[in-house]
N, C-alpha and C positions, 0 to 999 in steps of 0.2 A: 129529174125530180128536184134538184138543188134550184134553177129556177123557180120552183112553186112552193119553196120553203114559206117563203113569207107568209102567205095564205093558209096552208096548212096548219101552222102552228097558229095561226087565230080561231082553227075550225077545232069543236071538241071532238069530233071522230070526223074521218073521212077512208075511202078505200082512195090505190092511187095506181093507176095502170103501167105499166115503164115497155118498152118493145127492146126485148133482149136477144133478138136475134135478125136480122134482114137477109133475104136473098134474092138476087135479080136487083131489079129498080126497084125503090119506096120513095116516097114523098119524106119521110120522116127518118133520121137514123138509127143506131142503136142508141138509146138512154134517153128517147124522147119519152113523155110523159102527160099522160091526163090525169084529174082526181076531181071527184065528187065528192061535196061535201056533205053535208047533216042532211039539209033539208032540198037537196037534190039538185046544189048547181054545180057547175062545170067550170076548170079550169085547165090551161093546156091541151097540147090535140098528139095522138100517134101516129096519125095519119094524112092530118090536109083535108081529111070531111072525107075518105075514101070508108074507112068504119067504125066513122067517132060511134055512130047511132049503137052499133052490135056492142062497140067497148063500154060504154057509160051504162044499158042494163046488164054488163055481166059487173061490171064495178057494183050497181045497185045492190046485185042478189051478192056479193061479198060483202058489198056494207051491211047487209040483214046478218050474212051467216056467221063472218070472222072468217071463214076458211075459203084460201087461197087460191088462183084457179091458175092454171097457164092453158091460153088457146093461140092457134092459129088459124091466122086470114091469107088467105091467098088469089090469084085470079080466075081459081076455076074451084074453088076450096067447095066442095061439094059435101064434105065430113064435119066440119066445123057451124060456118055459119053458113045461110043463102047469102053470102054476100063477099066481095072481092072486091083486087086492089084494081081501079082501072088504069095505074101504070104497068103491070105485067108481071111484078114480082111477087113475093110474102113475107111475111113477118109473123111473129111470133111476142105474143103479148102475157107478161104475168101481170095479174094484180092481186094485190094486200089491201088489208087491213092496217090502219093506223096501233101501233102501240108503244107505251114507253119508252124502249130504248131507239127507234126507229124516229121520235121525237127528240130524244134524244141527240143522236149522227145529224139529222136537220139543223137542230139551234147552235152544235157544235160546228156545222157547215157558215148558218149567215153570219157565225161571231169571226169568221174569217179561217178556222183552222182545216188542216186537210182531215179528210176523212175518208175509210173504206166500212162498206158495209156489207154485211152476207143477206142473202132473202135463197129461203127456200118452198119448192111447191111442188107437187108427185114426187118427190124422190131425187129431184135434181136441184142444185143451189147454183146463187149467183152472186155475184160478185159487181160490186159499183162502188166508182171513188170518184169523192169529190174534191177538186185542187180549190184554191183560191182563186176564183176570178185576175185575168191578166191586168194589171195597171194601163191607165192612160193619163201620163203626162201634160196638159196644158198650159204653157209657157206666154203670156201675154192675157192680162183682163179686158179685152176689148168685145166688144159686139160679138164679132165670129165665135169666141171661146164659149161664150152663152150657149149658141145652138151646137159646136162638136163635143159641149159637154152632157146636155142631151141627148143627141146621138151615142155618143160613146154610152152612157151609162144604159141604152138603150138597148145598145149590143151586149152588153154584160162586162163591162169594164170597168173597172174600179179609177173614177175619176178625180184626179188633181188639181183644180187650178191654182197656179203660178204667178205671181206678178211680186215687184219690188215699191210698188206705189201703192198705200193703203187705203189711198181716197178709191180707188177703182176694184181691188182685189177685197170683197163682202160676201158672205154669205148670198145677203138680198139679192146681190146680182145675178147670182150662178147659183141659185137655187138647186140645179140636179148635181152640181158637184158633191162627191161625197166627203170632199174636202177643202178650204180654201188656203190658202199660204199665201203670207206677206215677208217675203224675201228673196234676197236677189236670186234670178232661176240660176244661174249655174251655183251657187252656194247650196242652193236647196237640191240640186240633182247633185251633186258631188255628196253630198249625207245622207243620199236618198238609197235605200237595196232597191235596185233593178235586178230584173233577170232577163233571160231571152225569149220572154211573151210581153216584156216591159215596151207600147210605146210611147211615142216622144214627138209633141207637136209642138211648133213655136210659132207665132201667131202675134209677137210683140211689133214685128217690122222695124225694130231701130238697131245699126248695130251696137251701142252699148249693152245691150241687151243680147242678143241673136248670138254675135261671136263667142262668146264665152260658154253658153249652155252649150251651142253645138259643139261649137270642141270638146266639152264635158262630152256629150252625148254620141258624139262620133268615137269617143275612145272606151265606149261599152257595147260589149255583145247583145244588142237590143234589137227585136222583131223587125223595128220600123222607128226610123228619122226623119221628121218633114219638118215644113218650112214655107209658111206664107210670104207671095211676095210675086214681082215680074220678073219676066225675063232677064230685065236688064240688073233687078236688084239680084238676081240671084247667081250673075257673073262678078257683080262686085262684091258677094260673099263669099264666092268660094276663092277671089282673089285674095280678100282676107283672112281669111280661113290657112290658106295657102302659107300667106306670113305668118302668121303664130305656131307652123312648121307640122298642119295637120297633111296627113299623108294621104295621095292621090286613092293607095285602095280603101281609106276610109271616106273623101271624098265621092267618091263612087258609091258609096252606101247613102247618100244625103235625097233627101225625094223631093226636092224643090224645082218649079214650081210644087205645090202642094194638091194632090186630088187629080184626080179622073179628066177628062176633058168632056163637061157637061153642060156646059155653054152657060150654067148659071152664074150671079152677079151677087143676089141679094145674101147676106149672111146665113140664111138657110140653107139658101141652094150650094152655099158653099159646103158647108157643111157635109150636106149629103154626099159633096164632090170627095172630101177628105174621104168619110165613111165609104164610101165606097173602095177606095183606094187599099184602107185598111182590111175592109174584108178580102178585098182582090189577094193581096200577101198574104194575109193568115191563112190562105186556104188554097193559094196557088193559083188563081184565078186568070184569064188572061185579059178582060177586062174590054170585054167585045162584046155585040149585044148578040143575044142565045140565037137570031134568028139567021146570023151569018155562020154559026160555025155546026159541023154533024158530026161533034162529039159528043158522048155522054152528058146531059145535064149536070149528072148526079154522082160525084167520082168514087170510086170503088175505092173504102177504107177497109183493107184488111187487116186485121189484125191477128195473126195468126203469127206473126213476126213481132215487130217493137211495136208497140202501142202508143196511143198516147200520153197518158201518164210517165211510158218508159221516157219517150222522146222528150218531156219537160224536164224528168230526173234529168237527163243527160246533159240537156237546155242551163241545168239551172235552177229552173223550179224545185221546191220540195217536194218530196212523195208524199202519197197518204199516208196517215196512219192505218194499219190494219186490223179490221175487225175480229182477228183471229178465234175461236173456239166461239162465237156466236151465231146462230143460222137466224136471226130477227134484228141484224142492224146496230148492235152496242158495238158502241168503235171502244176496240181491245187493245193488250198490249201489242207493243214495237216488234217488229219480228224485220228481219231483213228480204222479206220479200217484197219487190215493189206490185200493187197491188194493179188492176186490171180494169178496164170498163165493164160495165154488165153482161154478159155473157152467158151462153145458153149449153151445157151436156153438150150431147155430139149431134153434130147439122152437119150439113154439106159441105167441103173443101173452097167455096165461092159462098158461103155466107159471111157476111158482114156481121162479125160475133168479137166479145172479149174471149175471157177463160170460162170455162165452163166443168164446175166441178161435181161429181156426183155421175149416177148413171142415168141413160135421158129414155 
């Protein structure tokens, strides 16, 4: 839902569906989200078009009633709707109504703070927390940093560009950056809070430039460290590297060349080459095309163990704050529990769920 923040808070009501439970395969995970607005458009999918159609009029008839509904879709779901997931699994979808405090937890989300919030419906409550968008670093104002700053902001990353030269490091230029900086990049990474979802690209290709960030950047706990450049330049980096006394297992952490092997040239296709790379490690990816391997597409995120929110505490990142003693979304006082993704009552031992409080 925190993706559709933006929209939301422009619409004066809207209902907004969230899928708080998956089992089997889904096209969609837990926390994926549609909403309908006032006058009956659409943002966001639960599903990939498997039951946008059934989800957007049961959101319709919440936008008329206010009162909230949880239903389930499945591939033979005979009880619910005439309609099913054609990947094999189900899911299990609530949706609300827009109100105050739920606008609220949103504006408090895109001004950057964490946030947890409660939603309840039949009797059972849920739980969703929204972190900070992970950083992306861009170290060099050149062509390429234009399009991974796109990209990145694309993926939902909170983008920086970088550069020590003011004639090239504008606003105008990198328009999708959510930020430009005119200083030198290892000065600006060294004052900079990273954490262990922070990554770090460099793009400058000279080393006055290049050695110093990365040594900055090599000696922080960070997702992902790259580095534009060839073959050749990227043995005479890490020979210099080597001298300024950075160590072979942080060496080892450095992603140069830069990107995927996707045969492209033009600063686009680079781009997409980075971005792919990046999503590969955030998600453990092996970065093979779907039709050579017969693994699961879709990896099985239990959460019934650490979650994610836990795994970023752990990381680094801050917790949400928790919404404590409210069941409609007003993020509450501080409590020391770290809060949870959305999550559904009691489901199956193999569904893809947060915490699920309440009886179901």
């Amino acid at each position: 839902m925190r993706d559709l923040a933006p929209t939301l808070l422009s619409w004066d009501r809207f209902a907004v569906a969230s899928v708080v439970a998956v089992r089997g395969s889904a096209p969609r995970p837990v926390g994926a989200a549609m909403a309908v607005g006032p006058s009956g458009e659409v943002i966001g999918s639960v599903s990939g078009g498997c039951v946008e159609a059934e989800v957007y009029d049961l959101a319709c008839t919440v936008l008329s009633s206010s009162v909230p509904a949880l239903a389930t879709f499945g591939y033979s779901d005979d009880t619910a709707f005439a309609v099913g997931l054609t990947c094999g699994g189900s899911l299990d979808v609530l949706v609300q109504r827009d109100s105050p405090s739920l606008r609220a937890a949103l504006q408090a989300s895109v001004d950057g703070h964490p946030v947890s919030v409660l939603f309840s419906a039949e009797g059972r409550t849920f739980v969703e927390s929204w972190m900070p968008p992970p950083r992306l670093l861009v170290f060099g104002a050149i062509d390429h940093a234009a399009a991974v700053a796109e990209i990145g902001r694309f993926l939902g990353y909170h983008v920086t560009v970088c550069d020590a030269r003011p004639i090239f490091a504008t606003p105008e230029r990198f328009p999708a950056a959510h930020s430009v900086v005119v200083d030198w990049p290892h000065r600006y990474l060294a004052s900079t809070h990273t954490d262990a979802s922070t990554a770090v690209v460099v793009l400058t290709h000279d080393p006055k430039f290049d050695i110093p960030v990365l040594r900055e950047a090599l000696s922080r706990p960070l997702a992902f460290v790259g580095a534009l450049g060839s073959r050749r330049t990227h043995l005479e980096r890490l020979d210099r590297l080597r001298a300024e006394g950075v160590p072979e297992s942080s060496l080892a952490r450095l992603r140069s060349p830069i990107g995927l092997d996707l045969g492209g040239r033009s600063p686009a296709e680079t781009a997409v080459s980075i971005a792919a790379e990046l999503v590969a490690v955030r998600h453990g990816g092996s970065g093979l095309p779907l039709s050579v391997l017969s693994t699961p597409i879709h990896r099985t995120q239990e959460s019934h163990g650490t979650d994610l929110p836990q795994r970023r505490r752990h990381e680094g990142r801050p917790a949400a704050l928790p919404a404590a003693g409210h069941a409609d979304g007003v993020p509450g006082a501080q409590c020391g529990q770290v809060p949870v993704l959305l999550g559904a009552g009691q489901v199956p031992r193999d569904a893809r769920v947060g915490l699920g409080l309440g009886g179901g």
